[in-house]
DSSP file (Angstrom, degrees, kcal/mol; ACC not computed):
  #  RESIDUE AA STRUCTURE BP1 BP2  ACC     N-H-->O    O-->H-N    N-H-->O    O-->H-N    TCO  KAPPA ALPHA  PHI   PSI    X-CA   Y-CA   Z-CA
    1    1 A X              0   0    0      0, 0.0     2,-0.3     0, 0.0    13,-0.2   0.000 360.0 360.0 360.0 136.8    0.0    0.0    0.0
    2    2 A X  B     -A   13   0A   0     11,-1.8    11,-0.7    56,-0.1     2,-0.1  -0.996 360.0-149.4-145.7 148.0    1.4    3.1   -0.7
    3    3 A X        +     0   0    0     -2,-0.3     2,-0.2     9,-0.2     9,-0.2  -0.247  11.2 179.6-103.4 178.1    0.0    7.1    0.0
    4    4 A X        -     0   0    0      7,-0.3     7,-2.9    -2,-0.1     2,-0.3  -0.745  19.9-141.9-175.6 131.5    0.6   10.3   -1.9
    5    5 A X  E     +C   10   0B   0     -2,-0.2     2,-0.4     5,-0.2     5,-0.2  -0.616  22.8 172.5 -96.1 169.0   -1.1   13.8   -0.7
    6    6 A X  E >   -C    9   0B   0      3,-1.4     3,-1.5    -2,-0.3     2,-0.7  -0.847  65.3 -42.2-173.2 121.0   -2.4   16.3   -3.5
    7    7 A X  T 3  S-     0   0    0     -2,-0.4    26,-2.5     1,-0.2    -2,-0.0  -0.266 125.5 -17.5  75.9-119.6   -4.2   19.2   -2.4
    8    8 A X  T 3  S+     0   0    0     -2,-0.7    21,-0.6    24,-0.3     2,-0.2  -0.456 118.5  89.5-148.5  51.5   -6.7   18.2    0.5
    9    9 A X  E <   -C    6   0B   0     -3,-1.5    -3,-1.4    19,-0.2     2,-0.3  -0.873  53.5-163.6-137.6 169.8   -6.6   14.5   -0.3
   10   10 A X  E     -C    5   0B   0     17,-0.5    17,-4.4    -2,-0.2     2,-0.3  -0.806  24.8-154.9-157.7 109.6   -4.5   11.6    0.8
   11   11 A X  E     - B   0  26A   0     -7,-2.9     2,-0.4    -2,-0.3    -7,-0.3  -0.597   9.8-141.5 -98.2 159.3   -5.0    8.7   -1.5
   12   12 A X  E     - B   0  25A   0     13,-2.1    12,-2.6    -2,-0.3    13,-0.7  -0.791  22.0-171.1 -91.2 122.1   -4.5    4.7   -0.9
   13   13 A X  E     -AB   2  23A   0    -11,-0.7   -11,-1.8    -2,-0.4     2,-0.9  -0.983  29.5-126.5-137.4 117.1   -3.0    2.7   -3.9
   14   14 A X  E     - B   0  22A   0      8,-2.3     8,-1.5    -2,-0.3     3,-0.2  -0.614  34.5-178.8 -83.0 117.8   -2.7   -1.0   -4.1
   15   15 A X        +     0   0    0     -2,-0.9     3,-0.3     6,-0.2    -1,-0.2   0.108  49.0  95.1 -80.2   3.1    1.2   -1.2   -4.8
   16   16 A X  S    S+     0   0    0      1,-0.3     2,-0.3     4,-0.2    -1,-0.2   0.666  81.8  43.8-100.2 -23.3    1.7   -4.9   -5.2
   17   17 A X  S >  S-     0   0    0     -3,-0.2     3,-0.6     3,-0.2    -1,-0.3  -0.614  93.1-131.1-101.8  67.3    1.5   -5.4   -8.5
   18   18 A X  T 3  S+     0   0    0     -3,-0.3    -3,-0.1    -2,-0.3    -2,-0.1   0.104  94.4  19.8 -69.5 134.1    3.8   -2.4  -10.6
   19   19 A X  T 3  S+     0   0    0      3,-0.0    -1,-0.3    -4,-0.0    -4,-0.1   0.458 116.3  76.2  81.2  14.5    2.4   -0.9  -13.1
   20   20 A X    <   +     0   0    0     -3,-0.6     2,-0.3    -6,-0.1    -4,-0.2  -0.205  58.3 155.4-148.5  42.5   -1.3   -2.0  -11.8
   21   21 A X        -     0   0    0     -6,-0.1     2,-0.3    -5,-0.1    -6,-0.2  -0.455  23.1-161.7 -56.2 133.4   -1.7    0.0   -9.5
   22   22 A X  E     -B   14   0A   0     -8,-1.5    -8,-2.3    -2,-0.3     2,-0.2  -0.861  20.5-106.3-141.5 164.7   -5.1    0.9   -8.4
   23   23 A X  E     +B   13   0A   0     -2,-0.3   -10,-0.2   -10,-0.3     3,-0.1  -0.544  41.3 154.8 -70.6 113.1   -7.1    3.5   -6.4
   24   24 A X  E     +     0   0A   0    -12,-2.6     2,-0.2     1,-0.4   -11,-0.2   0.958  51.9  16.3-147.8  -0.1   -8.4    2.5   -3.2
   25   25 A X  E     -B   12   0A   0    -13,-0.7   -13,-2.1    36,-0.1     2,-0.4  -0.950  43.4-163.7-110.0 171.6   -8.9    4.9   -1.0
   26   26 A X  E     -B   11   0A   0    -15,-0.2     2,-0.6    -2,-0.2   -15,-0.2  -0.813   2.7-174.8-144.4 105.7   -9.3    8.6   -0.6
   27   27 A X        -     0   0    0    -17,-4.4     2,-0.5    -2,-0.4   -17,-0.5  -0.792  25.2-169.5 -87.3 109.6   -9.1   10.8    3.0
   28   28 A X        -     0   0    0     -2,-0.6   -19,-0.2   -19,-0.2     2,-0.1  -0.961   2.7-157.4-102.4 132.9  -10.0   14.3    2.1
   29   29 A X        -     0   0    0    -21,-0.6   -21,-0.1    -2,-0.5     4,-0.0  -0.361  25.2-117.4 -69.7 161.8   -9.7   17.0    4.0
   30   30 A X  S    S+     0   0    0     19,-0.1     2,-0.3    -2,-0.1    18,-0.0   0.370  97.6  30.6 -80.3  12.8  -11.0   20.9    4.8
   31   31 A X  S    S-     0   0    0    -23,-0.0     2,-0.3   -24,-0.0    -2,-0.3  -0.999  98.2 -77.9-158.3 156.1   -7.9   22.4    4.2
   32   32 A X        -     0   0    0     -2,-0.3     2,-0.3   -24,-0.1    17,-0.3  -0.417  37.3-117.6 -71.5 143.9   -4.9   21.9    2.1
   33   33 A X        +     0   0    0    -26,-2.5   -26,-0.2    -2,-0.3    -1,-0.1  -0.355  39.1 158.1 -72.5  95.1   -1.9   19.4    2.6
   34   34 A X        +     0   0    0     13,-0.5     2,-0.3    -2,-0.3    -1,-0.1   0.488  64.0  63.9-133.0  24.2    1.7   21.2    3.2
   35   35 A X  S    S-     0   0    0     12,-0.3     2,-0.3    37,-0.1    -1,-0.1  -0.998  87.7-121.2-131.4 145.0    3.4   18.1    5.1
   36   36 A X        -     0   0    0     -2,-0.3    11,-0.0     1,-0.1    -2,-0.0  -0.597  32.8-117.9 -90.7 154.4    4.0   14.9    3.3
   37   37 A X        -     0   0    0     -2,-0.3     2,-0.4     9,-0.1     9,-0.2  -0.253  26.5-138.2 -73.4 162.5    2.3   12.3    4.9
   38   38 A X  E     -D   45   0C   0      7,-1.3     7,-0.6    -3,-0.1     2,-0.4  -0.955   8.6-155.2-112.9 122.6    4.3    9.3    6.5
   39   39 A X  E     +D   44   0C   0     -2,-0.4     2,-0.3     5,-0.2     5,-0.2  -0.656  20.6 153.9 -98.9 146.3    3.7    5.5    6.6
   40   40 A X        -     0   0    0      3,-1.9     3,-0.2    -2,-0.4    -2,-0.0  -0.682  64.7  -5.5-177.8 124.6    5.0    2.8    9.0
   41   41 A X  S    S-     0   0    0     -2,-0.3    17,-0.0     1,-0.2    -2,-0.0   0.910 133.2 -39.1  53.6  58.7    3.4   -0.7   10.0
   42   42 A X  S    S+     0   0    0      1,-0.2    16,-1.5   -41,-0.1     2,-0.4   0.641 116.7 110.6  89.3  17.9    0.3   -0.6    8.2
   43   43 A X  E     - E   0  57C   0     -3,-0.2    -3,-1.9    14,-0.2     2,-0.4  -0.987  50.4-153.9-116.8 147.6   -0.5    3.6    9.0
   44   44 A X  E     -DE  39  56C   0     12,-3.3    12,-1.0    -2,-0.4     2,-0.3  -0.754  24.7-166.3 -69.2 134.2   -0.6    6.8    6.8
   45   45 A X  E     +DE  38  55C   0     -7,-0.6    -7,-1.3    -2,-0.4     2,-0.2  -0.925  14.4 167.5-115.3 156.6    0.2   10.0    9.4
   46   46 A X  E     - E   0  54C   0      8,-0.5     8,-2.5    -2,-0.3     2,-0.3  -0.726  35.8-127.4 170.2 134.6   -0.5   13.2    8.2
   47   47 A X  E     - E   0  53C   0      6,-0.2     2,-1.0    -2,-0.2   -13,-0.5  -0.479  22.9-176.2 -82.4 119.1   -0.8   17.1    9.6
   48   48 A X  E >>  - E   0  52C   0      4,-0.7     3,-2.5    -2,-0.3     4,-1.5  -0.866  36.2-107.2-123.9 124.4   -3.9   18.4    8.5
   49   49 A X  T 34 S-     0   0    0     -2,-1.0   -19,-0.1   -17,-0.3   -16,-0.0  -0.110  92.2  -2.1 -66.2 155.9   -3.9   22.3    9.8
   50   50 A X  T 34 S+     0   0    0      1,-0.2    -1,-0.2    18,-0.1    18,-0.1   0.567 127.3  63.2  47.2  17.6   -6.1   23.0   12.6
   51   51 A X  T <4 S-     0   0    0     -3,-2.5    -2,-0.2    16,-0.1    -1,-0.2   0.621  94.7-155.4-135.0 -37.8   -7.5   19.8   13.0
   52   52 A X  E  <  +E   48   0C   0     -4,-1.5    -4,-0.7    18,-0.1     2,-0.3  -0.450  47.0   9.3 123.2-171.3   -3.6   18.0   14.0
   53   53 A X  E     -EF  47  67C   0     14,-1.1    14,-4.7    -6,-0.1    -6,-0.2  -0.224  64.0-171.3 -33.7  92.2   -2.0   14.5   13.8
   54   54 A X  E     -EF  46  66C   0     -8,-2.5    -8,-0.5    -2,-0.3     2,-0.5  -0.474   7.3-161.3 -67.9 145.4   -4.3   11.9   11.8
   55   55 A X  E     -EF  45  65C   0     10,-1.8     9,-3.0    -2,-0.2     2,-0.7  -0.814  11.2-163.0-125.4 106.6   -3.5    8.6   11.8
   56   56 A X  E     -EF  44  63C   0    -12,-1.0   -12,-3.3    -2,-0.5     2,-0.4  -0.875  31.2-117.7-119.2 138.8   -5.1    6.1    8.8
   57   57 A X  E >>  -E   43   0C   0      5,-2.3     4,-3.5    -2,-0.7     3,-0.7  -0.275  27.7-148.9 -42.9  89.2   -5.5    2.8    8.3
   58   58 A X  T 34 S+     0   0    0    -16,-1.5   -15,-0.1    -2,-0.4    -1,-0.1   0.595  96.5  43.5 -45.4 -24.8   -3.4    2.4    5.2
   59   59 A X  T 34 S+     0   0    0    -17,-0.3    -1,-0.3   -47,-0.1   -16,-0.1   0.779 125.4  27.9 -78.3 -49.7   -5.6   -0.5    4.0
   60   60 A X  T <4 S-     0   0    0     -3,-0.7    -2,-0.2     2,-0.1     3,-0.1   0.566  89.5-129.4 -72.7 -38.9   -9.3    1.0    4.8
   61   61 A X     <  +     0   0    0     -4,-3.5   -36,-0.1     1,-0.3    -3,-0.1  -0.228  63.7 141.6  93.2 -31.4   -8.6    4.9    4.5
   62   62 A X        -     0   0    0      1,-0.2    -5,-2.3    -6,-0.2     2,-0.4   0.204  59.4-117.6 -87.1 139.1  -10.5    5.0    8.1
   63   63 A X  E     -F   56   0C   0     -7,-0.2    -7,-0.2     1,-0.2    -1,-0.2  -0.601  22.5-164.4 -72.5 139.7   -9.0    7.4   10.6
   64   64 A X  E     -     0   0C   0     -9,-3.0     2,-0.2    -2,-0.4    -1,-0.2   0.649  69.1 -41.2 -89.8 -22.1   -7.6    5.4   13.7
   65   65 A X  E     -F   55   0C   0    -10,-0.7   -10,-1.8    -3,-0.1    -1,-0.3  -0.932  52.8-131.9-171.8-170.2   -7.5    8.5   15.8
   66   66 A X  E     -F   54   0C   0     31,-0.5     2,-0.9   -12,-0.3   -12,-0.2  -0.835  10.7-157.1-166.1 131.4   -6.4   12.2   15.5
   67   67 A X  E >>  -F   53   0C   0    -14,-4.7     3,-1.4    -2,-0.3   -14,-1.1  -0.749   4.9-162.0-110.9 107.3   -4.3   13.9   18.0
   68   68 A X  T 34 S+     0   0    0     -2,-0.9    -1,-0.1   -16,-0.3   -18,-0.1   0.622  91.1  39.8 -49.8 -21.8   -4.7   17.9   18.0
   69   69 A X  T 34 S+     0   0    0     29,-0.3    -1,-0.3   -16,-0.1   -17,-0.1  -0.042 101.9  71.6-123.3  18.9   -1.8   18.8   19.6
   70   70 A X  T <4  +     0   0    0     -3,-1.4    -2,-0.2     2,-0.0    21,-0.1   0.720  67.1 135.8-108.2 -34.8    0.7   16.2   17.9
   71   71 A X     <  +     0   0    0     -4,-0.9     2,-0.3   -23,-0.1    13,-0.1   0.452  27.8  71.7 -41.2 162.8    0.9   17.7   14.3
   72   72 A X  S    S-     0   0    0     14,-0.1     2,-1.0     2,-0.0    14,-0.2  -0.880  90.8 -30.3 130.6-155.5    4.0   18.2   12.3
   73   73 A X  E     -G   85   0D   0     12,-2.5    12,-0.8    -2,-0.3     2,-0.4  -0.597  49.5-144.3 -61.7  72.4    6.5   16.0   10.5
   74   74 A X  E     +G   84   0D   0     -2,-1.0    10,-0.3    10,-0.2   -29,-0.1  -0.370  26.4 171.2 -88.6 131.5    6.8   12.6   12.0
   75   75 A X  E     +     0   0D   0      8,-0.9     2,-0.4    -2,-0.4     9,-0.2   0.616  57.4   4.8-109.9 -32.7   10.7   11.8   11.4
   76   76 A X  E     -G   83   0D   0      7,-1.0     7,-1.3     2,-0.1     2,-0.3  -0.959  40.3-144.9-153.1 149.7   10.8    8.6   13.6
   77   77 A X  E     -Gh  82 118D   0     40,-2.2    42,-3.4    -2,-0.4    43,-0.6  -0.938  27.3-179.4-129.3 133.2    9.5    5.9   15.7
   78   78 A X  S    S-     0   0    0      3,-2.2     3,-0.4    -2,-0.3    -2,-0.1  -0.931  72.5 -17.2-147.9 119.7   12.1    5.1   18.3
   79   79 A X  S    S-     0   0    0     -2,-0.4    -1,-0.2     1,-0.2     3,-0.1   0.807 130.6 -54.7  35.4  52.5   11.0    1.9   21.0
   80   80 A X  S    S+     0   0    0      1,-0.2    15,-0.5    14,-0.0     2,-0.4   0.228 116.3 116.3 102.5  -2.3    7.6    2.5   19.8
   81   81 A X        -     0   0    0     -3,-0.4    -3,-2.2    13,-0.1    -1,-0.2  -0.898  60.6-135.3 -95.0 124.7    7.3    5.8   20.5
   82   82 A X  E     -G   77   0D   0     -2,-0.4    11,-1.5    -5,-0.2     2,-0.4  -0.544  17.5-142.8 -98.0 149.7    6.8    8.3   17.0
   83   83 A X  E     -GI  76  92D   0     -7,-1.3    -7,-1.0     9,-0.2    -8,-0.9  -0.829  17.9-172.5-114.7 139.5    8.8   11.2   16.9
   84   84 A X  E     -GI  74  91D   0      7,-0.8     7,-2.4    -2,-0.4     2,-0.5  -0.846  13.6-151.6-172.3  90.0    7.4   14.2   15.5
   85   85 A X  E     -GI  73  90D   0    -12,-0.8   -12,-2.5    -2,-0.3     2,-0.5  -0.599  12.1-179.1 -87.0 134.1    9.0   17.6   14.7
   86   86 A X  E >   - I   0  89D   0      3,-0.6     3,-0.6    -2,-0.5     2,-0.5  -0.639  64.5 -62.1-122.4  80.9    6.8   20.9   14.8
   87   87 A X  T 3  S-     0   0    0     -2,-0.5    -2,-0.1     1,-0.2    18,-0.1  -0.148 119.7 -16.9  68.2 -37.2    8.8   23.8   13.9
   88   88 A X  T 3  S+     0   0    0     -2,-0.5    18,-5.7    16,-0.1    21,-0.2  -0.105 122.7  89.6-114.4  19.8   11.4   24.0   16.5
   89   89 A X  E <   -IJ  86 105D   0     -3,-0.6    -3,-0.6    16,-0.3     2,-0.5  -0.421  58.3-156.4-118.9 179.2    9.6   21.7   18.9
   90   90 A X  E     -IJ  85 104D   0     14,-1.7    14,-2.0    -5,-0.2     2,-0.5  -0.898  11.3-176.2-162.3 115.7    9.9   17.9   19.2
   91   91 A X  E     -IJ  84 103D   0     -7,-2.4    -7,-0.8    -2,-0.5     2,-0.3  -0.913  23.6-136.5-140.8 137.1    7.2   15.7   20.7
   92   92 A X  E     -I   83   0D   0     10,-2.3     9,-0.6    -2,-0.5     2,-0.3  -0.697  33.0-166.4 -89.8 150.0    7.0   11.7   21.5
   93   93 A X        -     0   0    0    -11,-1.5     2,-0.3    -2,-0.3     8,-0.2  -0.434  24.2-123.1-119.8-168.9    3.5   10.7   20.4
   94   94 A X     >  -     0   0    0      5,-0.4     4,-2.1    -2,-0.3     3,-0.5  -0.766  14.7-160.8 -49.8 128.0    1.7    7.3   21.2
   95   95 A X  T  4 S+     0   0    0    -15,-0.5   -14,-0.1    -2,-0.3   -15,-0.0   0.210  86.5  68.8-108.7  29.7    1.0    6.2   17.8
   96   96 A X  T  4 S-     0   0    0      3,-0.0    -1,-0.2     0, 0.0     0, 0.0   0.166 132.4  -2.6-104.1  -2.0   -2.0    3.6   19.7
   97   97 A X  T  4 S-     0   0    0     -3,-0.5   -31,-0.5     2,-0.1    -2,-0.1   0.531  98.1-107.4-162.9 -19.2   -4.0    7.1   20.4
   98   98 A X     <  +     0   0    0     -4,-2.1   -29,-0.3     1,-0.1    -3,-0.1   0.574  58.8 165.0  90.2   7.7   -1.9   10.6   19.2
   99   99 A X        -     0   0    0     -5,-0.2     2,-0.5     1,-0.1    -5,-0.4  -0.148  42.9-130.4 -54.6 171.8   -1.2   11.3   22.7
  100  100 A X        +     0   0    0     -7,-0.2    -7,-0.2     1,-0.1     3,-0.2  -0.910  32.6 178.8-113.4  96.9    1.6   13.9   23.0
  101  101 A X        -     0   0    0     -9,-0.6     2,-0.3    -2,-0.5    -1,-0.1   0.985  69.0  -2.2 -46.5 -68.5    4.1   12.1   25.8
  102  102 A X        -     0   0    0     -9,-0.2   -10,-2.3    -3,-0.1     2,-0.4  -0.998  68.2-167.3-142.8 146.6    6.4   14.4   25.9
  103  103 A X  E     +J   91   0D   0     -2,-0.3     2,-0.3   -12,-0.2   -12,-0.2  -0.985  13.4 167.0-138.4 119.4    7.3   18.2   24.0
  104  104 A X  E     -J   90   0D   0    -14,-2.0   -14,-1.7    -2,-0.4     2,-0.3  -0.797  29.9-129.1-127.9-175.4   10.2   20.1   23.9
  105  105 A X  E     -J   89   0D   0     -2,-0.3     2,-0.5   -16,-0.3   -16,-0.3  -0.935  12.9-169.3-121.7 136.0   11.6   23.1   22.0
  106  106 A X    >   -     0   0    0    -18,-5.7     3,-2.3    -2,-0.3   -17,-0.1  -0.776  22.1-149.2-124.2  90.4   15.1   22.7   20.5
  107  107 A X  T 3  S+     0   0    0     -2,-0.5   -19,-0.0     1,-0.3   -18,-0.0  -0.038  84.4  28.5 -62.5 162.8   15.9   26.4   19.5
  108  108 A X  T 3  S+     0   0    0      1,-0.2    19,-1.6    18,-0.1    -1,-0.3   0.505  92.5 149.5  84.0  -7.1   18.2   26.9   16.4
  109  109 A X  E <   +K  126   0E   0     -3,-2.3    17,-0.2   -21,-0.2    -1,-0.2  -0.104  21.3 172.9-103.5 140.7   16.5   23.4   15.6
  110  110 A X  E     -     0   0E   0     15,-2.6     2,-0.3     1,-0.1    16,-0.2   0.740  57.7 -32.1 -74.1 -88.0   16.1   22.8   11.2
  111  111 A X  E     -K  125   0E   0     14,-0.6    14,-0.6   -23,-0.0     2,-0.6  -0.983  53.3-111.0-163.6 151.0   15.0   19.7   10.8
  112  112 A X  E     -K  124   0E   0     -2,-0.3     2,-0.5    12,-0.2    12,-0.2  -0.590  29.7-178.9 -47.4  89.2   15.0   16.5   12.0
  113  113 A X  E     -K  123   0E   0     10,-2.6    10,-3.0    -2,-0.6     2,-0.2  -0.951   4.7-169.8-146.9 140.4   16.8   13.4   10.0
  114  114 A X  E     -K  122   0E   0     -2,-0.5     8,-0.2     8,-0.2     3,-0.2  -0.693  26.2-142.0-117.4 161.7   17.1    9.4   10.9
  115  115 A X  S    S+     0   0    0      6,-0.7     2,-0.2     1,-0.4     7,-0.1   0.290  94.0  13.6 -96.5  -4.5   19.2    7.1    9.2
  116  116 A X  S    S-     0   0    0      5,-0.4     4,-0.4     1,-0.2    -1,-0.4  -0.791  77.3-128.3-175.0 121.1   16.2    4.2    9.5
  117  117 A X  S    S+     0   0    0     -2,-0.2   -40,-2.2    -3,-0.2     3,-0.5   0.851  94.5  55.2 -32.2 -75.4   12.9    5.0   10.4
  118  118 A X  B    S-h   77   0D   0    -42,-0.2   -40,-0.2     1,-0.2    -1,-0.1  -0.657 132.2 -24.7 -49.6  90.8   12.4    2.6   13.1
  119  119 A X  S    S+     0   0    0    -42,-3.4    -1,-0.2    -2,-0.5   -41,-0.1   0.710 100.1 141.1  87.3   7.2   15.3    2.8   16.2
  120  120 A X        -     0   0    0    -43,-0.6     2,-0.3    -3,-0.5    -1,-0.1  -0.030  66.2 -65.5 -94.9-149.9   17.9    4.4   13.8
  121  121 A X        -     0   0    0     14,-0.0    -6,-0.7     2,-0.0     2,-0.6  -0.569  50.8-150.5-100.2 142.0   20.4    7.0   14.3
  122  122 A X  E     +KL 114 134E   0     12,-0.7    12,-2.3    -2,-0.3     2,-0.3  -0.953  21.0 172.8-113.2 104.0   18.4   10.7   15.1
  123  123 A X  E     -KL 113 133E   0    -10,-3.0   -10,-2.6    -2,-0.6     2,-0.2  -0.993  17.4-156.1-133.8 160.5   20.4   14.0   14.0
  124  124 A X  E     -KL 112 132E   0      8,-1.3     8,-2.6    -2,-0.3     2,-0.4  -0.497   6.3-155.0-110.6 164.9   19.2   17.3   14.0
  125  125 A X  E     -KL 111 131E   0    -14,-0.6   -15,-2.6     6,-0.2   -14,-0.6  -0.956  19.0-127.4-137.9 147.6   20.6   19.9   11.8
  126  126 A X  E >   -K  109   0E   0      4,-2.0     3,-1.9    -2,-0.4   -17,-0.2  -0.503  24.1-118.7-107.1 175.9   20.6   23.9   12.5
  127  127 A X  T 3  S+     0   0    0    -19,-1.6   -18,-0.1     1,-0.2   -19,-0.1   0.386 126.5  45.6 -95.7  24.2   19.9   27.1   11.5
  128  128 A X  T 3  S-     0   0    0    -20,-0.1    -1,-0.2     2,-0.1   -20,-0.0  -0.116 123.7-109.9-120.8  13.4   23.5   28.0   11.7
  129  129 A X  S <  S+     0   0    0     -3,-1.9     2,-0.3     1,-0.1    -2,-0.1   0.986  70.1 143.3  41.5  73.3   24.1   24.2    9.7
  130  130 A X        -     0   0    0      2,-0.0    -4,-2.0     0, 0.0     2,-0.4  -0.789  39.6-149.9-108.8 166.5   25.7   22.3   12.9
  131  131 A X  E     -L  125   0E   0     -2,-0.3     2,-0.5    -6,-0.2    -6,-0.2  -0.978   8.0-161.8-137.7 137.4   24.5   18.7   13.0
  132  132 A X  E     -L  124   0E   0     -8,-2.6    -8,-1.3    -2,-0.4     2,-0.5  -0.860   7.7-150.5-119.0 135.3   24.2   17.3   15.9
  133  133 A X  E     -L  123   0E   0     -2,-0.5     2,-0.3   -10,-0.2   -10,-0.2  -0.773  19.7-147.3-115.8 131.3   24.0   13.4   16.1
  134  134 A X  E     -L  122   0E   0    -12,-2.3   -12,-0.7    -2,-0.5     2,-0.4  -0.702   9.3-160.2-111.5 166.0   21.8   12.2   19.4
  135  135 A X        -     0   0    0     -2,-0.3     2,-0.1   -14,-0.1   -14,-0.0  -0.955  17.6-111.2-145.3 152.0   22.7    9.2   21.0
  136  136 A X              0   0    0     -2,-0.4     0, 0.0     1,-0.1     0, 0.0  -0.294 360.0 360.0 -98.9 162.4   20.2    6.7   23.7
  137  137 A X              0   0    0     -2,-0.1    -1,-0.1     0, 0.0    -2,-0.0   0.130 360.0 360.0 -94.7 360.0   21.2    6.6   27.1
């Protein structure tokens, strides 16, 4: 299954066969799309303004939840937890409900980049281009 946003949609494509691909669902939104959405273990995420982290069921289209205070980018999932930059802030999600765990602000912060989605290596980059490579306790 694979996603793609356009506009104030995020469509569903059965991917398994290439070059027969097919339509197979469609989450539309009230407002337009200006983060690309992200997949991992059978979800779409995706910031839809004002309304905040969505989460769908890559297979169904159906939202599984939506967390209001969780949007932005989500950059990671690291021991289950999703990672999720918003502008110079940084929040652990629960990706079973959109809860927001924990939020911090990293000023000077860019963006966010893992070397593997899942568990992989986290560095942050600045607006003075340092990169800074974070490391588990």
């Amino acid at each position: 299954m694979t996603a793609g946003a356009l506009l104030r949609q995020v469509w569903g494509f059965d991917a398994f066969r290439p070059g027969q691909e097919r339509h197979v669902w469609r989450y539309r939104t009230n407002e337009q799309l200006n983060i690309q959405p992200t997949y991992s273990d059978g979800v779409v995420y995706v910031t839809v303004p004002g309304t905040g982290l969505v989460a769908i069921d890559a297979a169904r289209g159906s939202e599984n939840w939506i967390g209001p205070d969780a949007g932005g980018v989500v950059v990671a999932k690291r021991e289950g937890t999703l990672i999720v930059q918003d502008g110079s802030t940084v929040k652990a999600v629960e990706p079973k409900n959109g809860d927001v765990l924990h939020s911090f602000k990293v000023p000077g912060l860019k963006t966010l980049i893992v070397d593997r989605f899942e568990d992989g290596h986290l560095y942050a980059t600045t607006r003075t281009n340092a990169v800074i490579r974070f490391a588990t306790r």
